[in-house]
PLY file of the C-alpha trace (Angstrom):
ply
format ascii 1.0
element vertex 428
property float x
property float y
property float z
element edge 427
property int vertex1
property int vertex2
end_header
1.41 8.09 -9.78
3.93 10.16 -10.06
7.39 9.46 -12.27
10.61 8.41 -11.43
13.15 7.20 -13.27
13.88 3.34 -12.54
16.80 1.00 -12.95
16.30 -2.60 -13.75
16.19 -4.35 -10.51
18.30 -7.36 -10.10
16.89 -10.27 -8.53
19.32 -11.84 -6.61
18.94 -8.54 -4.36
15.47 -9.57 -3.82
16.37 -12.73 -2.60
16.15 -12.37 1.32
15.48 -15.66 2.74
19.03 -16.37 4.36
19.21 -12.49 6.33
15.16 -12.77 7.38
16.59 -16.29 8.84
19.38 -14.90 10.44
17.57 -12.09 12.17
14.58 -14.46 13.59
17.29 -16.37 15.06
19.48 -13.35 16.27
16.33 -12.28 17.96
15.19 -15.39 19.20
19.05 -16.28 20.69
18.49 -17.56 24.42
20.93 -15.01 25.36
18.17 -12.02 24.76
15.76 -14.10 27.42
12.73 -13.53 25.00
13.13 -9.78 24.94
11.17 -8.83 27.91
10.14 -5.21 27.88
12.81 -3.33 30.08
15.55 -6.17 30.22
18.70 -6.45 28.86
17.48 -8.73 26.63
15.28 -6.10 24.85
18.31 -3.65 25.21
20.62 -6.16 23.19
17.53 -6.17 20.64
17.54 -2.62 19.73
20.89 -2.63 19.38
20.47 -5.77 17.42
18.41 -3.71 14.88
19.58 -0.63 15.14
23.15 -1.86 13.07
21.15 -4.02 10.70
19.06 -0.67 9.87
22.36 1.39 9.95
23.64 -1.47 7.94
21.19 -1.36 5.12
21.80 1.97 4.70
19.12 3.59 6.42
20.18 7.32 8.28
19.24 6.65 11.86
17.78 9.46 13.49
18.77 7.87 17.16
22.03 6.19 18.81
21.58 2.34 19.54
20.61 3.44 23.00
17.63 4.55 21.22
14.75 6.97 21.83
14.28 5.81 25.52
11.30 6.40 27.41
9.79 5.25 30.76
6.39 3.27 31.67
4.45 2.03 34.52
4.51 -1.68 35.03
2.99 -3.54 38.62
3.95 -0.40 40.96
7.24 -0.01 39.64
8.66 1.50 36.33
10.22 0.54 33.38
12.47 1.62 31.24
12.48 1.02 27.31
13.39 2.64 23.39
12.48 2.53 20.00
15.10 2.55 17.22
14.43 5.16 14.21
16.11 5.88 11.13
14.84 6.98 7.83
15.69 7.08 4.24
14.81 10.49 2.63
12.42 10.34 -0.35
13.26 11.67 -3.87
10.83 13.82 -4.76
11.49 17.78 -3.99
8.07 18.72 -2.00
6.64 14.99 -0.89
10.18 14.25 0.26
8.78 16.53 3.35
5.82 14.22 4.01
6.81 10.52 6.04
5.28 7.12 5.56
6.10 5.39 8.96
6.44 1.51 8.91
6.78 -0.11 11.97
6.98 -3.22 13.92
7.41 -3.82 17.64
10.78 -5.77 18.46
10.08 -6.43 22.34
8.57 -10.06 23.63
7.25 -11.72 26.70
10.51 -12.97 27.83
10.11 -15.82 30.51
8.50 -17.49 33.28
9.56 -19.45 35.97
7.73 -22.99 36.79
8.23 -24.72 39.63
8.24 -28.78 38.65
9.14 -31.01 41.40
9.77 -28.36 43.57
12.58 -27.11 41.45
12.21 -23.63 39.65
12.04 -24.44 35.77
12.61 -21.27 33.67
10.25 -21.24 30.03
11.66 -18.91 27.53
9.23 -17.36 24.83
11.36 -17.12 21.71
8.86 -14.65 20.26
9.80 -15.81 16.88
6.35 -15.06 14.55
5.10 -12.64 17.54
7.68 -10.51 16.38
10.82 -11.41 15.05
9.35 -11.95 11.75
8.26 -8.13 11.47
11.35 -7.31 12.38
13.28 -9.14 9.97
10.96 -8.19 7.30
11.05 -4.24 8.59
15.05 -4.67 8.60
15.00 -6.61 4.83
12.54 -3.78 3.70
14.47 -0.61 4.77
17.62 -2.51 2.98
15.44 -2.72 -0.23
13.76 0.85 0.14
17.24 2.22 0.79
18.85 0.58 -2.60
16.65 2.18 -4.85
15.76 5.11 -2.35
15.32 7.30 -5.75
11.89 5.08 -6.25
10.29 6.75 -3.32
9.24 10.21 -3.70
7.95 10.64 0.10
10.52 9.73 3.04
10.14 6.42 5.03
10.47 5.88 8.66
11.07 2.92 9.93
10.88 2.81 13.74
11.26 -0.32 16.08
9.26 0.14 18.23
10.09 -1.22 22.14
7.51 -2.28 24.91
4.85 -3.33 22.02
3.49 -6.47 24.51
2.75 -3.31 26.88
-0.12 -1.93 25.92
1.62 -0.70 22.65
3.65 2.20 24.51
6.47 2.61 22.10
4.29 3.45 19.40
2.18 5.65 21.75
5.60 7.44 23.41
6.44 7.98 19.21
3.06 9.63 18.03
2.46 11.56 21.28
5.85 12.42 22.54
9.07 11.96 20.45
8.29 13.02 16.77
7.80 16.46 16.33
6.44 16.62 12.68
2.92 14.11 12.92
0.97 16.19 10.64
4.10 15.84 8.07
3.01 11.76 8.77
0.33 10.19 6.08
-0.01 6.69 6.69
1.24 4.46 9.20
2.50 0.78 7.94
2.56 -2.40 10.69
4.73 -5.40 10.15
2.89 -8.06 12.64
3.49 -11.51 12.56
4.37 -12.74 8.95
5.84 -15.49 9.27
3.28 -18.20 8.74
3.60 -20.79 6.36
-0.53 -20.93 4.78
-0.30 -18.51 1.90
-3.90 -17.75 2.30
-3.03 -16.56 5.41
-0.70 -13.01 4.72
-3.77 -10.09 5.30
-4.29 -6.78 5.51
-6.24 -4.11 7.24
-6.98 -0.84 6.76
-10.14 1.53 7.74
-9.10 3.64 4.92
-12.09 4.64 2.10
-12.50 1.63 0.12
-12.58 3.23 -3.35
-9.60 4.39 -2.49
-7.95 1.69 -1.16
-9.16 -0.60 -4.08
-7.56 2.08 -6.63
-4.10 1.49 -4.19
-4.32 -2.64 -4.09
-4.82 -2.55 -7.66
-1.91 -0.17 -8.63
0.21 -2.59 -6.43
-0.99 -5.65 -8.59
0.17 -3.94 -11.52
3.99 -4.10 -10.02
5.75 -7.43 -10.30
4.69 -9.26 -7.23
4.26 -13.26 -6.54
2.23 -12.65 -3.87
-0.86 -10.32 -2.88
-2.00 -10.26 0.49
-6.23 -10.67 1.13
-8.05 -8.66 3.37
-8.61 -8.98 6.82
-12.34 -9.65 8.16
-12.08 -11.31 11.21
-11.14 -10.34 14.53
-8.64 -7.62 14.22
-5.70 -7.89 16.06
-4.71 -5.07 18.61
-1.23 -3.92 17.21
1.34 -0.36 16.91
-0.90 1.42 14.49
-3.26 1.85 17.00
-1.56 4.88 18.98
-1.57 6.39 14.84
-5.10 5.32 14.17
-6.30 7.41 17.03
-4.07 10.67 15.71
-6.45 10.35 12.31
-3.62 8.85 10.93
-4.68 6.39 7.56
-2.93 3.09 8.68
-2.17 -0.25 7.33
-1.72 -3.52 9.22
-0.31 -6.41 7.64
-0.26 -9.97 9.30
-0.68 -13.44 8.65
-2.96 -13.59 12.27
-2.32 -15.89 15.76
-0.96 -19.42 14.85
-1.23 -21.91 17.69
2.31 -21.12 18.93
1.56 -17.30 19.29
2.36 -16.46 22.91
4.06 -20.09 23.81
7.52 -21.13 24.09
6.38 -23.29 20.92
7.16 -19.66 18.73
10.76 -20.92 17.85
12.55 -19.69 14.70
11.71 -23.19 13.17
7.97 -22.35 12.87
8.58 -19.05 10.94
8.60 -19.96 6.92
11.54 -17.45 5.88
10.43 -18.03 1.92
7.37 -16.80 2.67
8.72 -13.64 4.77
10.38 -12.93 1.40
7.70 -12.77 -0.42
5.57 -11.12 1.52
8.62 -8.55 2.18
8.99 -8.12 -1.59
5.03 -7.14 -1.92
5.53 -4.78 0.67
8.22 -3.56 -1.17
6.23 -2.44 -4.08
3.18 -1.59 -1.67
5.21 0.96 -0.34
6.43 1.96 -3.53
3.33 2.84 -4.83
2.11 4.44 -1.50
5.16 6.98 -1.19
4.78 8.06 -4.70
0.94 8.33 -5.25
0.05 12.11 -5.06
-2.70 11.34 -2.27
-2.72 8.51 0.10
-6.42 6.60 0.95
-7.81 9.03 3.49
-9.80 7.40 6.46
-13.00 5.98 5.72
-15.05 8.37 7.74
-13.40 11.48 6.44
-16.37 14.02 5.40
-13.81 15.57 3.14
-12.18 12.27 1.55
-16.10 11.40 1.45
-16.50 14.65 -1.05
-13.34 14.12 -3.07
-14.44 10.35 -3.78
-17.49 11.77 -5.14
-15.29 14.20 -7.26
-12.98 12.05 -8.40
-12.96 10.41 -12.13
-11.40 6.84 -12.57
-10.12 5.46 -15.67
-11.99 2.68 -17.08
-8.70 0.56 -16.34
-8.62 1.26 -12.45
-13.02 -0.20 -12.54
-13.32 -3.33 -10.94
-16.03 -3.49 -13.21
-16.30 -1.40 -16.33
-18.77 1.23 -17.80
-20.90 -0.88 -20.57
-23.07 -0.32 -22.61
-26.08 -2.00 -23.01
-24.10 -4.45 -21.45
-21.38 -4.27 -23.78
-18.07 -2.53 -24.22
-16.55 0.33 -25.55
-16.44 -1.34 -29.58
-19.86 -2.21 -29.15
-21.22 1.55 -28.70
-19.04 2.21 -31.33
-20.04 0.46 -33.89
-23.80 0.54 -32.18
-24.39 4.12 -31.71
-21.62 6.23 -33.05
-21.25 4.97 -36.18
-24.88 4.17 -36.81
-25.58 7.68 -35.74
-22.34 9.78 -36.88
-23.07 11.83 -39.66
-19.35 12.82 -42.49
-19.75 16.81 -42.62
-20.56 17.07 -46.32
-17.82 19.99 -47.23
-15.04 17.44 -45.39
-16.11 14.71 -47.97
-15.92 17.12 -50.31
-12.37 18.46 -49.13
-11.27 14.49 -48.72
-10.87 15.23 -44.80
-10.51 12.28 -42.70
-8.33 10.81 -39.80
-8.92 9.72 -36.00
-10.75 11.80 -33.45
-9.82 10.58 -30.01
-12.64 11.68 -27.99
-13.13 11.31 -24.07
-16.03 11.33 -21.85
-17.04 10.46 -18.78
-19.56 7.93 -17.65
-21.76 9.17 -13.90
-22.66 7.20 -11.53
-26.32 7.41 -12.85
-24.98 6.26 -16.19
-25.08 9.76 -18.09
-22.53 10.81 -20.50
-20.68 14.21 -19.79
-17.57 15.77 -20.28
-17.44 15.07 -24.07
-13.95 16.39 -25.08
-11.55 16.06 -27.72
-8.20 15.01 -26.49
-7.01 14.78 -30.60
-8.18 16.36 -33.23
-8.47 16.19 -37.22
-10.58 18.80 -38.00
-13.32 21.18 -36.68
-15.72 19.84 -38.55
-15.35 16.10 -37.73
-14.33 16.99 -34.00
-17.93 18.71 -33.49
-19.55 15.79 -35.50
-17.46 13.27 -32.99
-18.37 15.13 -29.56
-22.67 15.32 -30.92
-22.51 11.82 -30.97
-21.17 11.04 -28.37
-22.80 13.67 -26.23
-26.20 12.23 -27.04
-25.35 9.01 -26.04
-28.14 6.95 -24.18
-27.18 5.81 -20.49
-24.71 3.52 -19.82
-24.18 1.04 -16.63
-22.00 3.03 -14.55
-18.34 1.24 -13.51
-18.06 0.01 -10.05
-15.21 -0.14 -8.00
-15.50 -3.06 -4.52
-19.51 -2.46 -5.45
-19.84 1.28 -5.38
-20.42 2.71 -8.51
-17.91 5.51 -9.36
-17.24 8.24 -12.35
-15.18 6.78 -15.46
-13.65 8.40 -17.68
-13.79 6.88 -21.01
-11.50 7.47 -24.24
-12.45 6.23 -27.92
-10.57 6.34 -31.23
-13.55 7.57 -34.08
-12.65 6.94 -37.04
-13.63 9.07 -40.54
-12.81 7.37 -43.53
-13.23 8.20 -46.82
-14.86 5.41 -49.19
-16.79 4.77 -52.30
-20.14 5.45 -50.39
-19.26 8.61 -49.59
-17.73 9.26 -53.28
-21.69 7.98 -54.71
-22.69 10.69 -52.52
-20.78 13.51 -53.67
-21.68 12.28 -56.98
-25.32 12.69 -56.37
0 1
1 2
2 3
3 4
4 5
5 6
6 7
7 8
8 9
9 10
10 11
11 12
12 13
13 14
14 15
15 16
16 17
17 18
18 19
19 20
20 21
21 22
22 23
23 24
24 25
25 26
26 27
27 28
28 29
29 30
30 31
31 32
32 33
33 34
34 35
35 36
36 37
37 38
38 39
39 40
40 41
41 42
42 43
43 44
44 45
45 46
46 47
47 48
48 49
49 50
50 51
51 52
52 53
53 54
54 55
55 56
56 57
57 58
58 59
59 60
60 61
61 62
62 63
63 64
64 65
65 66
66 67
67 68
68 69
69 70
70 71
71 72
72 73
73 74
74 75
75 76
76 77
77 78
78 79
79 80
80 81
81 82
82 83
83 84
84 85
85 86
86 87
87 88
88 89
89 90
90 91
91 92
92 93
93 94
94 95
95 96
96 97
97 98
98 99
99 100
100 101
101 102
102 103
103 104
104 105
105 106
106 107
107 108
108 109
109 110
110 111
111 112
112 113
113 114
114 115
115 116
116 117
117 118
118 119
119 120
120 121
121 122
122 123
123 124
124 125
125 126
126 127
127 128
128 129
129 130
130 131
131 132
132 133
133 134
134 135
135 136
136 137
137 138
138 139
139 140
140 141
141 142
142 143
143 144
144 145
145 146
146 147
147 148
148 149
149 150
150 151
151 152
152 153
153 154
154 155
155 156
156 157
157 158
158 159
159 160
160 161
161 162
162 163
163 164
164 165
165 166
166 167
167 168
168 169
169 170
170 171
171 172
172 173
173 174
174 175
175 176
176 177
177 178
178 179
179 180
180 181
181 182
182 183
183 184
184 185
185 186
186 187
187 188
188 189
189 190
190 191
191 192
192 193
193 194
194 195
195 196
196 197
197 198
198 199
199 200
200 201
201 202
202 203
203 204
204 205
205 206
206 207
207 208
208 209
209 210
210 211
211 212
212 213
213 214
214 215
215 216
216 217
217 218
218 219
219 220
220 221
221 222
222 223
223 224
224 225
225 226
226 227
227 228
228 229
229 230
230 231
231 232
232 233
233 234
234 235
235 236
236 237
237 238
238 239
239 240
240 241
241 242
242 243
243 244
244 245
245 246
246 247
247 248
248 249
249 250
250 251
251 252
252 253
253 254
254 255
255 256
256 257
257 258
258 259
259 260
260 261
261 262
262 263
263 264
264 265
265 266
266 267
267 268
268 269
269 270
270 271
271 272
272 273
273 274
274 275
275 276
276 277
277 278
278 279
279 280
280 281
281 282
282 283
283 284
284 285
285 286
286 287
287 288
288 289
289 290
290 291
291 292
292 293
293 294
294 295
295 296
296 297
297 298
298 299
299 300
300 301
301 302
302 303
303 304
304 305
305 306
306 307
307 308
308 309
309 310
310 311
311 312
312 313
313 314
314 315
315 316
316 317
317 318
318 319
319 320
320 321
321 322
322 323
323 324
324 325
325 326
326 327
327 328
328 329
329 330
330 331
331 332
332 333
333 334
334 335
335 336
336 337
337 338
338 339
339 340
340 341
341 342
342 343
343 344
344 345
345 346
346 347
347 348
348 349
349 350
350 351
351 352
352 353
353 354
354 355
355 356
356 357
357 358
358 359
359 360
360 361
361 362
362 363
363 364
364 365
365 366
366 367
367 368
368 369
369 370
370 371
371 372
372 373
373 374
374 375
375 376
376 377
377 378
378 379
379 380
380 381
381 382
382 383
383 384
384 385
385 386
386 387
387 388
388 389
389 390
390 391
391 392
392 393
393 394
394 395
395 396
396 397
397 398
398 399
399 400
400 401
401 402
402 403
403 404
404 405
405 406
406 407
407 408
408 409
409 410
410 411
411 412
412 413
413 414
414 415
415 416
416 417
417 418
418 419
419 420
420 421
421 422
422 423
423 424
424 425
425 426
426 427
C-alpha cells in the first residue's frame, strides 16, 4: 500500500448514527411520495442529497438539478438525474484514476387501492431499499472528504436516479455522461444496509479471489468493529451492473431482501442506524485501502490478472495459511535444517566474525525454495554460507491463500555466533 501521512482520527467524528437517522427519514418524509422515478418526489430527493454531499464537503461535479436524462416507461417517457460530486485523491498520478461508489436514491413511490369503493393511496417509504445506501453514501463522502489526504485515488460518489428502472441511472452514467471510464477502476454499491442481523452485512465481488483475499485482509488490519461476509446466495440485481458489463472490477455490499423489502412495511423504524454506522465505518477503511493500493483486484476471468497472480509473491503475513515446513514454521527449519546443516567459514572464526544475516527466499507453489537473497549482510563469507543453506533446502508445503496455493516470500534472521565450540576448534 502505498504511504500517506495520517492524523489521529477522533472518534466522535465517526459517530454517525443521529445524521444516517436523519437522512432515512428525510428520504422516507411522506412529502417525497416514496420517490417514484420521474416525480417530484424523486426531484426533491436529489436535491435532498445533493446539499448533504455539498455539505460534507464533497466538490459536486453537477447542479441539484442534476445530470438529467430521459427513459422509456409504459409508452410514455420519463424524465430523471443522478447527483455527482467527487473528492480529489492525494496522490500526484493515482489522483487521475476514480473509484466510483454509488447507491440508487429513487423508490417505488405509491399505489392506489380501492377499499370499499374508495381509492386508498399505499406509500412505499423505501427506507432499507434505499435510503439506507444513501445515508451511508452521504455519511461516507463526509468521512472520505475529512481526511481526503488518506486517499491517494479520487472518489466519486454518484446518486444514482431511476435505480427501480432497470438500473438506468447507472447505465445513462457508464455509457453516456462520464467521459473518462477507462480512468474508472472499481465500482462500489451501497444496497440495502440497514438490517439489524449482523451476520447479515455481505459482499460481492467477481473479482480474482487471491486478490480479493489479499484486499479483505489488508482491510482487517485497519481498526474496524465490523467485517462484512461474503455473499453466496442469490445475488441481487443492483447499479454495478451497467459497470460490471464495461469490465469494470465491482463491489456490492448489502445486508440482502428483509421481509419489508418492496412493502409499505420499509419504514425508517425497521432500518438499525447503529448498524449503518458500522457498516459505514468499514466501508470507510475498505475504501481506504482500495484507493491507495497500487493495483485494484482485477476481474476474475482476466487472462492477464490470471498471469500476474501467477507472478506475484505474497508475504508470509498476507497467507491464509503459511509456508511450513515439514509441517512446522519458520524456527523449526531453523533450528532443523539451517543450523544443523550451516557450516562457520573457518578464516571468520578465526577473524572473530559474527552477526545476523537476514536472508529471504521464496517458497513455489510446488514447495521449492528460490530466490535465496541477502536483504542484510555481515560478511561475504557468512552471507554465501547463509544463502547454501538455505538454497538447498528440502521442499516445503507451499502457503495458500482462500485454498489456492500461492508464492511466499519468506525472511529469516541467521544467526553466527562465536562460542567456546568454535574456540576448541581453532584450537585443534
Amino acid at each position: 500500500m502505498l504511504g500517506f501521512c495520517a492524523g489521529a482520527l477522533s472518534a466522535q467524528n465517526f459517530v454517525n448514527a443521529p445524521a444516517m437517522r436523519r437522512h432515512v427519514e428525510a428520504l422516507c418524509d411522506e412529502g417525497l411520495e416514496g420517490r417514484l422515478a420521474g416525480t417530484e418526489g424523486e426531484r426533491l430527493a436529489a436535491e435532498y442529497l445533493y446539499n448533504a454531499l455539498s455539505d460534507a464537503g464533497v466538490l459536486m461535479l453537477t447542479d441539484s438539478l442534476g445530470q438529467d436524462f430521459r427513459i422509456a416507461a409504459g409508452g410514455d417517457s420519463i424524465s430523471s438525474r443522478n447527483i455527482v460530486g467527487i473528492v480529489e485523491g492525494s496522490h500526484p498520478v493515482l489522483r487521475e484514476e476514480y473509484i466510483v461508489v454509488g447507491a440508487h436514491y429513487d423508490g417505488l413511490g405509491t399505489n392506489v387501492l380501492t377499499v370499499d369503493g374508495e381509492p386508498v393511496v399505499q406509500l412505499y417509504p423505501g427506507a432499507d431499499a434505499n435510503a439506507s445506501g444513501v445515508a451511508v453514501l452521504i455519511e461516507l463522502a463526509r468521512l472520505v472528504s475529512e481526511y481526503r489526504g488518506l486517499f491517494a485515488r479520487s472518489i466519486i460518489f454518484v446518486g444514482f436516479g431511476a435505480g427501480e428502472q432497470g438500473m438506468a441511472g447507472a447505465w445513462y452514467f457508464v455509457n453516456r455522461a462520464f467521459g473518462d471510464m477507462q480512468g474508472v477502476k472499481a465500482m462500489v454499491d451501497l444496497d440495502m444496509l440497514g438490517r439489524s442481523d449482523p451476520d447479515s452485512f455481505r459482499y460481492f465481488s467477481q473479482t480474482d479471489p487471491v486478490e480479493l483475499a489479499h484486499l479483505m485482509n489488508l482491510v482487517l488490519d485497519e481498526p474496524v468493529v465490523t467485517h462484512p461476509r461474503t455473499l453466496s446466495e442469490i445475488i441481487p440485481s443492483s447499479d454495478y451492473l451497467p459497470f460490471y458489463e464495461r469490465r469494470i472490477p465491482v463491489f456490492l455490499f448489502t445486508c440482502g431482501q428483509g421481509r419489508e423489502y418492496h412493502t409499505v412495511k420499509d419504514l425508517p423504524r425497521i432500518v438499525d442506524c447503529g448498524r449503518l454506522e458500522e457498516r459505514c465505518n468499514y466501508l470507510y477503511h475498505f475504501l481506504k485501502v482500495l484507493a491507495s493500493e497500487e493495483n485494484v483486484p482485477s476481474l476474475e476471468d482476466d487472462e492477464q490478472a490470471r498471469q500476474n497472480r501467477e507472478e506475484k509473491i505474497y508475504a508470509a503475513s498476507e497467507c491464509d495459511v503459511r509456508p511450513q515446513f515439514f509441517h512446522s514454521n519458520e524456527k523449526h527449519f531453523l533450528q532443523s535444517w539451517v543450523y544443523k546443516y550451516l557450516k562457520y567459514p573457518a578464516s571468520a572464526i578465526e577473524q572473530k566474525v559474527q552477526g545476523q544475516v537476514l536472508v529471504s527466499f521464496v517458497v513455489e507453489k510446488d514447495g521449492s525454495v528460490t530466490n535465496v537473497q541477502v536483504e542484510r549482510g555481515v560478511d561475504d563469507r557468512l552471507d554465501d554460507e547463509a544463502v547454501r543453506v538455505i538454497s538447498v533446502s528440502p521442499k516445503w508445503i507451499p502457503g495458500q491463500i482462500r485454498g489456492r496455493k500461492v508464492r511466499t516470500r519468506i525472511v529469516i534472521p541467521v544467526e553466527f555466533r562465536l562460542s567456546s565450540k568454535w574456540d576448541i576448534g581453532i584450537k585443534k
